[in-house]
N, C-alpha and C positions, 0 to 999 in steps of 0.2 A: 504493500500500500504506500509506506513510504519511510523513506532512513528512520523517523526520529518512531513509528510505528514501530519496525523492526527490531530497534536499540532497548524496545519495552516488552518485547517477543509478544506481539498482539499480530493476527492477522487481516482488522480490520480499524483501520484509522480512525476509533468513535467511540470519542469518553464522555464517559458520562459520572457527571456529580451528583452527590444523592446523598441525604443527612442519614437516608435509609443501609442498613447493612445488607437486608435482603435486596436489594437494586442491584448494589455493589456486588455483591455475590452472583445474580442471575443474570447481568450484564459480561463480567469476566468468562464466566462460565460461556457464554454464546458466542465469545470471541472477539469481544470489544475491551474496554478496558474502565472499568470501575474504579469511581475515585470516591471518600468517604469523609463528608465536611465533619470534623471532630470538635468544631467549635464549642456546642454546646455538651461536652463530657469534660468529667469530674478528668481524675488522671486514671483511678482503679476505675471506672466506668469504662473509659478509650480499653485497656486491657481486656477487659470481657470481650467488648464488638471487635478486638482486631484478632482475640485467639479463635472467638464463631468464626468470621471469615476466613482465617486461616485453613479452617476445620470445612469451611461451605464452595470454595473456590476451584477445587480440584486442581491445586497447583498450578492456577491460570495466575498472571499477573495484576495484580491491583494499587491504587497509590491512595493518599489521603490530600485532605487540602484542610490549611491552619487559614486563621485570620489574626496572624501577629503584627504589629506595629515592629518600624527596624530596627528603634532604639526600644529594646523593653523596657517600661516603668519599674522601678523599685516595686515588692510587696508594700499591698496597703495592710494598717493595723485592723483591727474590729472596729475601732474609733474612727478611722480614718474612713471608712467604708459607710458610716451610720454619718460622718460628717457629711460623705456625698448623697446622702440619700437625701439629705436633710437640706440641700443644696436645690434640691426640685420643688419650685415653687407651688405654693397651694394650688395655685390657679389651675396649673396644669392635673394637681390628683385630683380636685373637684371635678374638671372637666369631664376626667375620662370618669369617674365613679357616677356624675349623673347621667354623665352616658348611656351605663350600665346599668343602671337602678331605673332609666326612663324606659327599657326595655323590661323590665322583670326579674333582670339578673344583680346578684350581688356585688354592688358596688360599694362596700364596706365591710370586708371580712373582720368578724372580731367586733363591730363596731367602730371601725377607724378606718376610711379609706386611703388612707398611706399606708393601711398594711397589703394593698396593691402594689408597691413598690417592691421591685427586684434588686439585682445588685450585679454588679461590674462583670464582664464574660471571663470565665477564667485564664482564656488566651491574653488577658489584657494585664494581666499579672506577673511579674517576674515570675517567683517560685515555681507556681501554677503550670506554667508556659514551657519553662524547664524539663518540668516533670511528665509534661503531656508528651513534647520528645522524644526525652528520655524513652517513654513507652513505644511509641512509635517504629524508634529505630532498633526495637528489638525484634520487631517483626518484618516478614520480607517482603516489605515497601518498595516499589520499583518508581516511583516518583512522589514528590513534594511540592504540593502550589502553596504559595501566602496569595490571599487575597485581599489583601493590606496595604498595599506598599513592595518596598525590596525588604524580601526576607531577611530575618534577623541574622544577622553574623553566627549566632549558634545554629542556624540550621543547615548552612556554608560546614563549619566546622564538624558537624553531627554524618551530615549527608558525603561529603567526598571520600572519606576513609571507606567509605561499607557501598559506595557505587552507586551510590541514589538520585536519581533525577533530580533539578530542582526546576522550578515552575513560578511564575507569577500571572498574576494578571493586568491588565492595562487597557485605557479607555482613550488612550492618544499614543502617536506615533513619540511625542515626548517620555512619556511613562515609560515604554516599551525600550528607549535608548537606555535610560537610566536603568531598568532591568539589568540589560545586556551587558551594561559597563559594570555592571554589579557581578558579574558571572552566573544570570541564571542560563539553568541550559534550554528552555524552552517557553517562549512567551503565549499567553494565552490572552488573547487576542477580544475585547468584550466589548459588542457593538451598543447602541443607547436602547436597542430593542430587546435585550434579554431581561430577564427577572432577576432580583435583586439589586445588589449595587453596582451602577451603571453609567455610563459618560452620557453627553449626547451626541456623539459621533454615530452614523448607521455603520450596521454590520457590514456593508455593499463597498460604502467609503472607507473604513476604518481598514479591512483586511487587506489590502491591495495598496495603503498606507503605509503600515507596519512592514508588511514583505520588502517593500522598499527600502522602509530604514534601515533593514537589516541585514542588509547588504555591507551596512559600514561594519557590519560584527562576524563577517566567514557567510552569512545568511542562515541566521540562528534564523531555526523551527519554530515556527507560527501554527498555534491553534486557532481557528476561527468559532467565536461565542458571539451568541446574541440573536434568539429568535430562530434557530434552529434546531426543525422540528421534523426534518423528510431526507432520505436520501439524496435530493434531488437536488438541497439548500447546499448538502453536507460537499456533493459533487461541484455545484457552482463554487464556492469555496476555494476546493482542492485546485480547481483550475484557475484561479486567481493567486496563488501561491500557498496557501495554506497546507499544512503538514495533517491536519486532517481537521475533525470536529469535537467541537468541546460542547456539550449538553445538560442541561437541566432540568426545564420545564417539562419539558415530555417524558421524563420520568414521573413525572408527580399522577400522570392521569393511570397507572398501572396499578393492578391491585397487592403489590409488593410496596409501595409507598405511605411512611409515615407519615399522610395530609388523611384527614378525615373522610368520610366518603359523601358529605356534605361539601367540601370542596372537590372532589373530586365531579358531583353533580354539577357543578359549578362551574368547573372546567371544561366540560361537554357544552354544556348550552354558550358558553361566551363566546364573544367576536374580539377579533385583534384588537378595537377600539376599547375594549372592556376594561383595558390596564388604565393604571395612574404612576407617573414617576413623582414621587415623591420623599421630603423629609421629615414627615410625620412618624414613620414608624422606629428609624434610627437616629437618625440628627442629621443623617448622609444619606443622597439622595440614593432611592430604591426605586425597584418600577416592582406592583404587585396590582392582586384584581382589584377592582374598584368594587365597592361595596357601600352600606350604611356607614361603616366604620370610617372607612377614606373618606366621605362625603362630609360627613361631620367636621374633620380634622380640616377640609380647606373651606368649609364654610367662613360669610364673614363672622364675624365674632369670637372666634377661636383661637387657642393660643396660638402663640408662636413657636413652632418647635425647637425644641433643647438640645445642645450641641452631643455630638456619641460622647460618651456613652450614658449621658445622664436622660437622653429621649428613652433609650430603649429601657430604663430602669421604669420609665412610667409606662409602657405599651406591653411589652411583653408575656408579665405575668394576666394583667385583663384579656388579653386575644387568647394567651391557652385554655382560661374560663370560659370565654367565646366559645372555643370550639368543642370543649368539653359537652359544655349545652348544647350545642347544633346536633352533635352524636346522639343527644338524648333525645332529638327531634323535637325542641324549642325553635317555633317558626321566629322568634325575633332575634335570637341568637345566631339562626340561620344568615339573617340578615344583615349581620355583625359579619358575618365571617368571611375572612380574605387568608393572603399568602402571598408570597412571592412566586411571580409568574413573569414571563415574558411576553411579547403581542404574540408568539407565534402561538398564543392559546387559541388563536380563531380556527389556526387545523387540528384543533381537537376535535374527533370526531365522536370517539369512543375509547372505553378502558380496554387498553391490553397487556397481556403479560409482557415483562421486558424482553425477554426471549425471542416473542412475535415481532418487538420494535424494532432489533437488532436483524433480524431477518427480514423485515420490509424496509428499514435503511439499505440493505445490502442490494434488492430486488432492484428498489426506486432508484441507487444510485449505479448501477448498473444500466437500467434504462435513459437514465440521463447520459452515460457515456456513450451508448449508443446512438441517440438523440443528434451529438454532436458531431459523431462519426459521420454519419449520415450526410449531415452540412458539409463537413469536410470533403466527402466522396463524391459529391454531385458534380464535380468539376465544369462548374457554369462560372466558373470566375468567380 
């Protein structure tokens, strides 16, 4: 498929991210390559989901992706941690708790709606971050993305000894330099249409961008992200320079995926216009589906969103209540409920196993080679 495919012994250039282990697992296994966002695990948590996958992969290749900052923060104390919580202004817990409470849901556990309030991601920790790692590189990881910035100097130092890919992402051909003079060995490439956090460059401009710039670097390996959901995107891509396809959303719609299946209904019925890029749910902007929830948050009269990480300490814990209720088939809850998605949710058709995805990625982008064959062979000038 191509060099940087090969260097990961995959025989088909199409990764896919997934906070899910079973994604990860049934993606590798089909012959693509599974990558496993550990953001949100403890360090003894990361060790249970990488010894399953180890145990679920059948000796196929798989990688993880961090969300570290380059300089990591000192540890915060307990003090320090209740200082930042304390730091989010009422305004914003009131908002989001009569939000909740104006639907029927609990927008004051305890009797106190600041005990809605979360606390700092553990990747955003020294110790924490260390440790996550640490665990990581005990297991046989075949690459490493930060989705942060340029990876931490310990991941440089952790990763080269033991042969590890390393990876970022980037939303301009400037990012992507700075990667590269950074020594990652493969830029993943994220156009302003994917899900999550995102530039606003398109995927169409951005890829064809970056291949360019990196030309000044040997012509370090470009993954193409953002809003690709078909063989066919994944092909156009490859032929614009890209070393293969980097995926998310269209994971989410599979019934191996940790999203509810109230978003997953969600993700069927919506059109490309159904996303919102917004910095309501982190501090930094994100594209996810639009919902009562987004609506509210850009209403006039509403706050104004708080810088990372002090937004996500107000959003995070109330949207997993969200979705808790939707599950229990609370039609206002339902209403509440979003995610991180990309536009390419309008080719949602239908749920399938990842297995099916990976095998009509291959179909569709085999048709699309043909396609162009075709053009090529007509020999009409």
């Amino acid at each position: 498929m191509s060099d940087f495919a090969r260097r990961l012994g995959v025989s088909f250039a199409l990764f896919a991210f997934s906070h899910c282990r079973d994604v990860v697992a049934a993606v590798s296994r089909a012959g693509g390559f599974g990558v496993l966002g550990i953001v949100n695990f403890e360090p003894d948590q990361l060790e249970q989901e990488l010894a399953w996958l180890d145990a679920h992969v059948d000796g196929k290749p798989y990688g993880v992706d961090i969300l570290m900052p380059e300089n990591l923060p000192r540890d915060f104390s307990d003090e320090e941690l209740e200082a930042m919580r304390a730091l989010v202004p009422d305004e914003h817990v009131a908002f989001v708790s009569k939000l909740l409470t104006s639907r029927g849901l609990d927008g004051a556990p305890g009797g106190n709606p600041r005990n809605l309030l979360g606390k700092p991601g553990v990747s955003l920790q020294r110790k924490t971050a260390l440790a996550m790692l640490e665990v990581a590189f005990r297991h046989p990881i075949r690459l490493i993305v930060n989705a942060l910035g340029v990876p931490p100097r310990e991941v440089f130092d952790l990763a080269r000894p033991r042969g590890v890919l390393i990876g970022a992402l980037a939303g301009s051909a400037d990012h992507a330099r700075r990667h590269a003079a950074a020594g990652v060995d493969v830029i993943v490439a994220q156009g302003g249409e994917g899900g999550g956090h995102c530039g606003e460059v398109s995927t169409l401009v951005l890829i064809p961008e970056v291949v360019r710039a990196m030309r000044e670097f040997d012509n370090r390996p470009v993954l193409a992200a953002g809003g690709i959901m078909t063989g066919r995107q994944m092909a156009a891509c490859m032929a614009m320079g890209a070393a293969g396809a980097w995926t998310g959303s269209v994971w989410l719609a599979t019934p191996e995926s940790e999203v509810s299946q109230t978003f997953r209904d969600k993700m069927v019925a919506a059109r490309s216009r159904d996303t919102v890029r917004s910095k309501a749910r982190t501090g930094k902007y994100s594209r996810q589906l639009r919902s009562a929830w987004t609506d509210a948050w850009d209403a006039p009269g509403s706050p104004k969103p708080l810088p990372m990480p002090l937004q996500s300490l107000v959003t995070e814990n109330a949207l997993a209540l969200v979705h808790r209720e939707a599950d229990k088939n609370v039609a206002s809850a339902k209403e509440l409920a979003t995610y991180w998605v990309g536009q390419g949710v309008g080719l949602v058709e239908q749920v399938r196993p990842c297995a099916r995805i990976v095998q009509d990625f291959r179909e569709d982008f085999a048709a699309a080679f043909e396609t162009l064959e075709a053009f090529v062979n007509r020999g009409d000038g």
